[in-house]
N, C-alpha and C positions, 0 to 999 in steps of 0.2 A: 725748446725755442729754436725756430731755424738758426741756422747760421753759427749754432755753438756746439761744443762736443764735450762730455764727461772725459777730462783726460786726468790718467795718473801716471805719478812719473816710475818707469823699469825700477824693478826693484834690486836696489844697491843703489842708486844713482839722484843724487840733488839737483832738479831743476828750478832754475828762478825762473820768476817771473817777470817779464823786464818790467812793467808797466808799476807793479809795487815792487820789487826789488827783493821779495821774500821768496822763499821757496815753496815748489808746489804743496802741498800739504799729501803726504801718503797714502791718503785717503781719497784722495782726488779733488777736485774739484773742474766746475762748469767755465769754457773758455773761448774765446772766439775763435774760428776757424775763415771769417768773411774778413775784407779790409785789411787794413795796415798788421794790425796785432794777430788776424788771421794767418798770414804770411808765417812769424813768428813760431807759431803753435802748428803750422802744416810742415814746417820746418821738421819740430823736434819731433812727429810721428813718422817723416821718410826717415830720419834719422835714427829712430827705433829708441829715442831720451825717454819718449812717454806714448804711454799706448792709450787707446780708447777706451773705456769699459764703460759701463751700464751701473747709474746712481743704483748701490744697494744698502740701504743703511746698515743692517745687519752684518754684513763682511767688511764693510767700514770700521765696525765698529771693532768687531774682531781684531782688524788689522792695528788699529790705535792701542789697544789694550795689549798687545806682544809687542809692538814698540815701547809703551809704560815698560813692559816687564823687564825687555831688555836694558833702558835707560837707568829703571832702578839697582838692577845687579850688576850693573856697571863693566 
């Protein structure tokens, strides 16, 4: 979709989302880059909070499942 970018947030680092107030998900997710909330998200890519990458489910998935592991052994 024009006008959005697969962003995920540096890793070590919690970005919120102002619009819901939660944090990015580690896995990424799809976000404006045009308008108001655009500004926002073009923000935190000069700023190096979240970079860009390319929806891949599979390293997604990876990535979720070494956060599980880490969460569980505490």
């Amino acid at each position: 979709m024009e006008g959005q970018e697969f962003l995920m947030p540096k890793e070590g680092l919690l970005v919120r989302d102002p619009r819901t107030k939660k944090f990015l998900s580690k896995a990424g997710a799809m976000k404006p880059t045009v308008g108001p909330m655009g500004r926002y998200w073009r923000r935190r890519i000069r700023d190096g909070s979240v970079i860009v990458g390319k929806r891949d489910i599979k390293s997604a998935v990876t990535r979720l499942r070494k956060t599980e592991k880490k969460i569980k052994e505490g």
